[in-house]
N, C-alpha and C positions, 0 to 999 in steps of 0.2 A: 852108664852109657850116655854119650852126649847128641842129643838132639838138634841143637843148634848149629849150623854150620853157615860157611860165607859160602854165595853163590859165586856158581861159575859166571865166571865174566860176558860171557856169550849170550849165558838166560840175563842176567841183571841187564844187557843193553837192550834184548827184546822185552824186557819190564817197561824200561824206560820209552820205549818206541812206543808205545800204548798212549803216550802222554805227550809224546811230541809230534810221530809221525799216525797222524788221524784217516787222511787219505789223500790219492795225490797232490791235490792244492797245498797239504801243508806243507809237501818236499819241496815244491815252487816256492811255497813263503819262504821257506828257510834257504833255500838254496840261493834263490832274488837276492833276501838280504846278506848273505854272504857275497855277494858280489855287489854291493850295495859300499858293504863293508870297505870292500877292497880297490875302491874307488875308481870301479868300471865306469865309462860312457857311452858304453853300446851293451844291451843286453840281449840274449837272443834265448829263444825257448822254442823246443821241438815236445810237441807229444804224438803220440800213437798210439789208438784204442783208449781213450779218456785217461791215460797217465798208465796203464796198464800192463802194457808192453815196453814203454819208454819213454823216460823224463830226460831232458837233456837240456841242462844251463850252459849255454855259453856264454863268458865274456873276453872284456878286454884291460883286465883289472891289473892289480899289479902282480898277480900270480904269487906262485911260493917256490922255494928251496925244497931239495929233496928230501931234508930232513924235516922239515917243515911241513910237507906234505904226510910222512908217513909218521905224524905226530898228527896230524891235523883227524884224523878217523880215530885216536885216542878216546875215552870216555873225559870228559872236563878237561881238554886242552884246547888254551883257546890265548890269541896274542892281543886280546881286547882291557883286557882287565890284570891287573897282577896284585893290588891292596885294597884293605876294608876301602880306604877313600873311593878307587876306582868304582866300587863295587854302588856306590852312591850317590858317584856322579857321572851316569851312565850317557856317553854320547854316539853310542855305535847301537845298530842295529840288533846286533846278537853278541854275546857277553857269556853264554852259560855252558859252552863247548860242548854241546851235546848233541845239537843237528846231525852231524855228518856220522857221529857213532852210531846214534840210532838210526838214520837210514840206510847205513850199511848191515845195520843186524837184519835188517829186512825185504831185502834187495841184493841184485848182482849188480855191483856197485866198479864204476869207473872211474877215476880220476888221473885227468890231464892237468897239468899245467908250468909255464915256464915265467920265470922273472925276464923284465929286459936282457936282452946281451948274453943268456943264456942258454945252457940247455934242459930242454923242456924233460918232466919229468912223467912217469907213467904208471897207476898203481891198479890192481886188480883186486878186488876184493870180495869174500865169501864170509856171512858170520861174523863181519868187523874184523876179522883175520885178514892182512893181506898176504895174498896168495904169488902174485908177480910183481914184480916192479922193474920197468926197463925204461930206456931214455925214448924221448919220444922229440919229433918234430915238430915243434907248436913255438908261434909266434908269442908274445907279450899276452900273459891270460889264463884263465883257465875252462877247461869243458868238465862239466860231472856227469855222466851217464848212469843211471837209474836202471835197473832194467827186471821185469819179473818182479814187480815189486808184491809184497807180502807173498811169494810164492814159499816159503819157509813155515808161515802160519795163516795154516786155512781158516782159521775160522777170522781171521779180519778179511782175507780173499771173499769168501762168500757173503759179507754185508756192503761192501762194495757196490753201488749204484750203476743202471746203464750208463753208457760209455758219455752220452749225452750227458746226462748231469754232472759227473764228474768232470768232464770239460768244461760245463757252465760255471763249477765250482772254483776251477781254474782259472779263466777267463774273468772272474769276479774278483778275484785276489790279485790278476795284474794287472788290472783297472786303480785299484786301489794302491798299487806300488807306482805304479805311472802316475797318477795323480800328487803322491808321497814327492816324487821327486823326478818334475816336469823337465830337469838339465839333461835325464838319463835319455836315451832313445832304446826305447822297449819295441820287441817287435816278438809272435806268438803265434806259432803254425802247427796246427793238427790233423794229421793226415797228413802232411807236405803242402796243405792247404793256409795261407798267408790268413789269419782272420784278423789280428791285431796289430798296429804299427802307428810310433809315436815319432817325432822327428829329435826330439832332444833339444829344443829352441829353447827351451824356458817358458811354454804357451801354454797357459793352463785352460785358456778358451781351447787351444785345439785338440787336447786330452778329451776337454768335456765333448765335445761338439763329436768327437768319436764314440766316444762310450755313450750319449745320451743322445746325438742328434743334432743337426746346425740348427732347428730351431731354440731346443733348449738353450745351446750356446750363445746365442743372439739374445735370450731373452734373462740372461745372467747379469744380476749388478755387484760391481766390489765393495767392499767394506773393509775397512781398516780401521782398528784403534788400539791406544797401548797405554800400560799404567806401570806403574815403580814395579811390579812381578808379572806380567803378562803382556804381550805384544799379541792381539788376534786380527786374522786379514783371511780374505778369501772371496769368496764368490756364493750369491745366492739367487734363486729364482723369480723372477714376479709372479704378482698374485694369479696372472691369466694362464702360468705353466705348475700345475700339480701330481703328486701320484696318489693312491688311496692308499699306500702303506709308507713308511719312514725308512726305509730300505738307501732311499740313495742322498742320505745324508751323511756325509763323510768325513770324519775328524781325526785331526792328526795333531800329532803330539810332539815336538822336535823331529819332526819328519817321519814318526813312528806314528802308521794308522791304530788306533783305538777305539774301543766298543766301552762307551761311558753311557748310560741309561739318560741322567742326570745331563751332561751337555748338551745332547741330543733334544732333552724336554724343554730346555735353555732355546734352543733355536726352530722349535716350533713355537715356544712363548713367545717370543718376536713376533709372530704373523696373528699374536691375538688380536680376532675382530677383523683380520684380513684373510684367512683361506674360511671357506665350507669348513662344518664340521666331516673330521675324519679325514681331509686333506691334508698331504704332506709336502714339502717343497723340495726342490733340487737344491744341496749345499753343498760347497767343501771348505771346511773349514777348517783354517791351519794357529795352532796356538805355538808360542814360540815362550819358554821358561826355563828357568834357572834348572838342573840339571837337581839338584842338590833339594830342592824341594817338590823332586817325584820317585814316586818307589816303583820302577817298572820289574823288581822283581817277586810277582807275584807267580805267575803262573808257565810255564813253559812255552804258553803261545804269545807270551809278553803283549798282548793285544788287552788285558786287564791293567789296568795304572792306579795308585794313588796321588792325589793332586793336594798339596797342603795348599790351606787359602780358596778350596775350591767353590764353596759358597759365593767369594768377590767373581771368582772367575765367572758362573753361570749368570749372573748380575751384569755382566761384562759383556757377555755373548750376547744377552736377551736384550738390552737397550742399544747395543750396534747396530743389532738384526732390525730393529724397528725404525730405529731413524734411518738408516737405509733405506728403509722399505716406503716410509710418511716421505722424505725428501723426494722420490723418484717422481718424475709426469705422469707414466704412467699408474699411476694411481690414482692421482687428481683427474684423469682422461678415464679411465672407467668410474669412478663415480660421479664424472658429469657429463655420462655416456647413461649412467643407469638412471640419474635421475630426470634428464633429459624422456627416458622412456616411462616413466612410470609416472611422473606428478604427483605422488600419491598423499594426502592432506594426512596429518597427525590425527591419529582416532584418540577420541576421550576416554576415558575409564571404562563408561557405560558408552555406547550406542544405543540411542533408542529412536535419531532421527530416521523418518519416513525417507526414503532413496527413490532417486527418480530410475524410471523403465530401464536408462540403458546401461544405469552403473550396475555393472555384474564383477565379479570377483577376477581378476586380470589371470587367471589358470586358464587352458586347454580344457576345463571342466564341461561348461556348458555347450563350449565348441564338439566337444567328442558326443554330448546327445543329437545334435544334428549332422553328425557323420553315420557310416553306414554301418559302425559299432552300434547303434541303438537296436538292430536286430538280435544283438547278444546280450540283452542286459536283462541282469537276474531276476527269476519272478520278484513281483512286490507284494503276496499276497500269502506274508506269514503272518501268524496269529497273533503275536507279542505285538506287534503293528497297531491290529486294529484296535485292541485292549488299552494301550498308552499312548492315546496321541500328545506328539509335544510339541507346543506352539512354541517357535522364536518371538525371543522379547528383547533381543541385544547381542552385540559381542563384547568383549574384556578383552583390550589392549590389543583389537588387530587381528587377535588369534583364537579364540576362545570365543566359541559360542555357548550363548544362554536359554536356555527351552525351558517352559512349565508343563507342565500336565496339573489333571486334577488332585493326585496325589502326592507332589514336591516337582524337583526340577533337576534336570543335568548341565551338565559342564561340560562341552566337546572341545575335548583337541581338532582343529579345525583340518592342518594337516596331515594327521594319525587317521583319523577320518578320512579325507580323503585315499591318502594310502591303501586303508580296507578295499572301500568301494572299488577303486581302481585293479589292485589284486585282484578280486577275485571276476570281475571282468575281463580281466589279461591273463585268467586259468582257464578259461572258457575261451579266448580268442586263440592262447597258444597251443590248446589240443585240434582248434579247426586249422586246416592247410587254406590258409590264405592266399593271394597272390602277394609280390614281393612289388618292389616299386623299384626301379633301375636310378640308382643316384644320378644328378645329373653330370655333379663332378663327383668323384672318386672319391671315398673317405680314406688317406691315408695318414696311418698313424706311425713314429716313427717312434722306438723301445731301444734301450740299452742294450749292450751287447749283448752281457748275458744273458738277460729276459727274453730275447729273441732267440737264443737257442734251448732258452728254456721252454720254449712255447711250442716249437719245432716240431717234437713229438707228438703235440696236442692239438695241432692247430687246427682238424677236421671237428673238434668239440665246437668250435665258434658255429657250425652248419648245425649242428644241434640246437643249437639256442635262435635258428635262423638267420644268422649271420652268414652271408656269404663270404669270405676274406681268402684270399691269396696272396704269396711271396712278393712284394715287389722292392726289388732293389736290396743294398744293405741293410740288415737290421733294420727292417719295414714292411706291414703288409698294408693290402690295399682289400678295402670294403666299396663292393660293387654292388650290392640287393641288399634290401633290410624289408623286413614287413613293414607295410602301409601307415602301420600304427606308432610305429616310432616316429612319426615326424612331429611330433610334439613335446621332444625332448631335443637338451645336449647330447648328439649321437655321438661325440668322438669321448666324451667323458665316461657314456655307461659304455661302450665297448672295451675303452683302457680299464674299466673296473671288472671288467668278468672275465678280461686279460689276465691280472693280478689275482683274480679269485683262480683260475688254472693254474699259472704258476707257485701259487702260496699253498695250494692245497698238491699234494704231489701221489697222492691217490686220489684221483676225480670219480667220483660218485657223479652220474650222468643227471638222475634224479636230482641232487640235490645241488646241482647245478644250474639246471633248470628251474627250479624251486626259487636259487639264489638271483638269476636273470631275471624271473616278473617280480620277485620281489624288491629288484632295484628299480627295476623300470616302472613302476608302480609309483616309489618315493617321489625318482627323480621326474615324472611328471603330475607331480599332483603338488596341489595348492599349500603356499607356505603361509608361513607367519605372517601377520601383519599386513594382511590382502583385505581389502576393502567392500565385503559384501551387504547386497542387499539382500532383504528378509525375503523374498524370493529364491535367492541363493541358500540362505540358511535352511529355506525348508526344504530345498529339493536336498542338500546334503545329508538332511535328517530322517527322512524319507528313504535313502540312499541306503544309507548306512545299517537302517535298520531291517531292508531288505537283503543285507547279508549275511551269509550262513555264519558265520562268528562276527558280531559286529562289535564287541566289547573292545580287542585288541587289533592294532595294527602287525603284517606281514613278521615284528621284528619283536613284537611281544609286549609291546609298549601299550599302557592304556587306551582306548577312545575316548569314552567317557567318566566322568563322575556323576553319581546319583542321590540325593539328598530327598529323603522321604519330609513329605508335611511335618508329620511325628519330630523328627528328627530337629527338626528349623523349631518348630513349637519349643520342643523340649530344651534346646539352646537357650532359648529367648527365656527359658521360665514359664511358658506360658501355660504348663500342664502338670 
C-alpha cells in the first residue's frame, strides 16, 4: 500500500503561506512590492482593524491582462524571471511567484486590475481557486483586496497581536518601502484615518522628517562614496540626535530593504568615539551593486542577501560614516562647547597631589548632599564600615580610585560606585510621593511613526515611573511634571530610554520597569570617567558606598570594587 502521496494543491499553498504570509505587514510587503514591480507612482493602502478585516493595495501601475491576472494567483507564476541567468541577476522586487497564491490560500481575496486602453478585469477568490471573474471598471492599475485574512486557519488567527501592533507593524514596513523608493508617493490610512503620506518628489529629507521628525531631518548629513563594485550614499544622523536601540538604521540593497547584522555593525563602527556607549544613530543607507554578485534568493521574505566582496563593502561603509561624521562643524562645535565647559587637566597615572577646598568632582554628587535628598540618605552605620576603614591614597587615570586599609587595599570603579549610591537613594526617594516640579518649558520629544503608535497603548506606564506626558501633536508627546530630582540629568535622553524600554519590551512588567527607570536614572546622573576628584571626594564616596546594602556591584551587575588583601601583594612580591 502506498503511503506517500502529492498534496492537494490548496494544503501545499497554505504550507507555503506559513513562510510567506507571517501577518498582515507581510501582505503589504508583498503586495507594495508588487506594485513596486509594476511600476506604479502612486501607492495607496487601506486597512481596517490592524489588517484584520482588510488590506487593500492600490495602485497606478501598469496593471495586467485577464489572462495574466488569472495566472497571476497561480503557485510559481510570475513575468519577473524566465532563466537560470534571470534567476541571478535579480532586478525586480519579487521573482518567486508566490505572494499572491499564498495569500489567497488565506484570505477572501480580490483582484482588480486593467492595462491602459483597456478593459479592466475582476477575480474573486476562495482557497487560491478562483471563484468569479467578470469585467470591471477600473482605470490604468490595479486594487488587491485582502479580506478575513487567516479566517481558513485559526490557529495563525489566534497568535495575531492587538489591532495596534499589527498596525505599528504595518506602518514600519511602509516606512521602509517609502524610504526604498522616495520617486513613489505612498500614502497609508487605518480606520479611514490618513496616518501616512509621502509626496513622491524624490525627498528623502522629507520621508525622514515624517517618519522621524523635522528635527531628526535637520540634523541629517549625506554621505556618498563609490569603488569598482559598490556605489553607497545616504543619510545619517549627528552625534547630538541618538536612539538606545539600532532599530532605525536602514539598508537597502538595489532598492530592496535588508536586515544584514554585519552592515549595520559597519555603520555604528563609523560613530566610534562619537555616540555614548549603547547609543545608536538615525541611517538610511542605500548601496547600489552589480546584480550578479548578490544571492537574494535565500529566504521567501528576500529581506536575507548574500553580498560577495562583502568584507570591502562594510570597510566602505565604516570609513564613509566617519569622515562624514569628523568633516562636519558640528562636531568641532560640541567639542569646543564641551571643552570650553570642563577645562579639565590630564590626570597622571597616580594622583597623589594634595587638591585645593574647592576642586570637587564636576557630578551633581556633592550638590545632591546639600539638597533636600540628604534627609533620605541610607544609614551609615553598618558594621563592615567600622571594621575596614579605607583611607584614599590616589586615583588611576581619572577613574579609578585607590584606598588602603590595615589589611591591603581596593580598586573602585568610581562611576559603578557612584551608580550604587545613587540607586539605592533613588529606591527610597521613588517609593516617597514627592512633589513634582512644573517644567518651565514643556519637554517635548518627537518618536517615529511607528513608536508612536507603539507607545499609545502604554502611554499611562510613563505616570508610573512619574512622568507626566501627554499626546501632543503628531507622532509627539509633551512632558509637563518630573519629580524634583531629575534635574540633574539629560531629561529628554532618559525619558526616550524608558520610551524604548516600553516599546521593546511588549509585555511590561510594572516592577521591573520601575526597577529599569532608577536604575537608569541613577547611571545617567552619576559621576563618569575621568572626573577630577579630591580626596575629600574620594572619601565621602567611599564612605558612600559602603553604607550600601549591596555595595560590591552596581544597579547593572557590574563590579564596584577590587580587593587585594596584604597577604596577597606580599605573596606576589615573593615576600612570604
Amino acid at each position: 500500500m502506498n503511503r506517500i502521496s502529492i498534496l492537494d494543491p490548496a494544503l501545499a499553498d497554505k504550507i507555503a503561506a506559513g513562510e510567506v504570509v507571517e501577518r498582515p505587514s507581510s501582505v503589504v510587503k508583498e503586495l507594495v512590492e508588487n506594485s513596486i514591480d509594476a511600476k506604479a507612482t502612486q501607492i495607496q493602502i487601506r486597512i481596517i482593524d490592524g489588517g484584520r478585516t482588510l488590506i487593500e493595495v492600490k495602485d497606478n501601475g501598469i496593471g495586467m491582462s485577464k489572462e495574466d491576472a488569472i495566472l497571476s494567483i497561480r503557485r510559481h507564476a510570475t513575468s519577473k524571471i524566465k532563466t537560470d541567468y534571470d534567476l541571478f541577476s535579480i532586478q525586480t522586487m519579487g521573482f518567486r511567484g508566490e505572494a499572491l497564491s499564498a495569500i489567497s490560500s488565506v484570505s477572501k481575496f480580490t483582484l482588480m486590475t486593467c492595462e491602459e486602453n483597456q478593459v479592466g478585469t475582476k477575480l474573486v477568490c476562495l482557497n487560491s481557486e478562483v471563484v468569479r471573474i467578470e469585467p470591471c471598471a477600473l482605470t490604468r492599475g490595479t486594487i488587491i483586496q485582502v479580506e478575513e485574512l487567516f479566517y481558513n486557519t485559526p490557529a495563525r488567527l489566534k497568535y495575531l497581536k492587538a489591532d495596534s501592533s499589527e498596525f505599528s507593524a504595518i506602518l514600519d514596513i511602509t516606512n521602509k518601502l517609502a524610504l526604498a523608493h522616495p520617486e513613489i508617493s505612498f500614502s497609508l490610512y487605518s480606520n479611514q484615518k490618513l496616518m501616512f503620506q509621502t509626496s513622491g518628489k524624490d525627498d528623502i529629507i522629507e520621508i525622514l522628517s515624517e517618519i522621524f521628525g523635522l528635527q531628526v531631518a535637520k540634523n541629517m548629513h549625506y554621505f556618498e562614496k563609490q569603488t569598482h563594485d559598490f556605489k553607497i550614499y545616504g543619510y545619517t544622523s549627528s552625534i547630538s540626535f541618538s536612539k538606545s536601540n539600532r532599530y532605525s538604521i536602514f539598508t537597502y540593497v538595489n532598492g530592496r530593504y535588508i536586515k544584514n547584522k554585519g552592515l549595520t555593525d559597519s555603520v555604528i563602527e563609523g560613530y566610534h568615539e562619537l555616540l555614548f556607549e549603547n547609543r545608536y544613530p538615525f541611517t538610511v543607507l542605500y548601496i547600489e551593486a552589480d546584480p550578479t554578485i548578490l544571492d537574494v534568493n535565500i529566504h521567501p521574505t528576500k529581506q536575507d542577501i548574500r553580498i560577495s566582496k562583502e568584507f570591502d563593502l562594510r570597510k566602505l561603509i565604516k570609513e564613509t560614516i566617519h569622515e562624514t561624521l569628523t568633516q562636519t562643524k558640528k562636531i568641532n562645535e560640541i567639542r569646543m562647547s564641551s571643552t570650553r565647559q570642563e577645562q579639565q587637566p590630564i590626570q597622571p597615572f597616580f594622583d597623589f597631589s594634595i587638591q585645593e577646598k574647592e576642586e570637587t568632582y564636576p557630578s551633581s554628587f556633592t550638590q545632591m548632599e546639600n539638597s533636600n535628598e540628604t534627609e533620605f540618605v541610607i544609614p551609615q552605620s553598618l558594621p563592615h564600615q567600622e571594621d575596614h576603614y579605607y583611607l584614599p591614597i590616589g586615583q588611576i587615570h581619572g577613574t579609578y580610585i585607590v584606598a588602603q586599609s590595615q589589611d591591603g587595599f581596593i580598586i573602585i570603579d568610581q562611576h559603578a560606585a557612584a551608580e550604587r549610591i545613587r540607586y539605592e537613594r533613588y529606591q527610597k526617594l521613588f517609593l516617597e510621593n514627592h512633589h513634582s516640579i512644573d517644567l518651565l518649558f514643556p519637554l517635548v520629544i518627537e518618536l517615529s511613526n511607528s513608536d508612536y503608535q507603539e507607545l499609545l497603548p502604554h502611554l499611562s506606564l510613563l505616570k508610573e515611573v512619574k512622568i507626566d506626558a501627554e499626546l501632543f501633536g503628531n507622532n509627539a508627546i509633551k512632558i509637563t511634571h518630573v519629580p524634583y530630582y531629575l534635574d540633574k540629568i539629560d531629561l529628554k535622553t532618559y525619558v526616550e530610554t524608558l520610551i524604548q524600554q516600553i516599546i521593546q519590551n511588549k509585555k511590561i512588567d510594572l516592577n521591573a520597569l520601575k526597577d529599569y527607570a532608577i536604575a537608569t536614572l541613577a547611571c545617567k546622573a552619576s559621576l563618569k570617567a575621568n572626573a577630577h576628584l579630591s580626596f575629600a571626594d574620594m572619601e565621602k564616596i567611599i564612605h558612600d558606598l559602603f553604607a550600601c546594602q549591596n555595595p560590591y556591584t552596581c544597579p547593572h551587575g557590574r563590579p564596584t570594587l577590587l580587593k587585594y588583601t596584604l597577604q596577597e601583594l606580599q605573596k606576589a612580591f615573593k615576600r612570604t
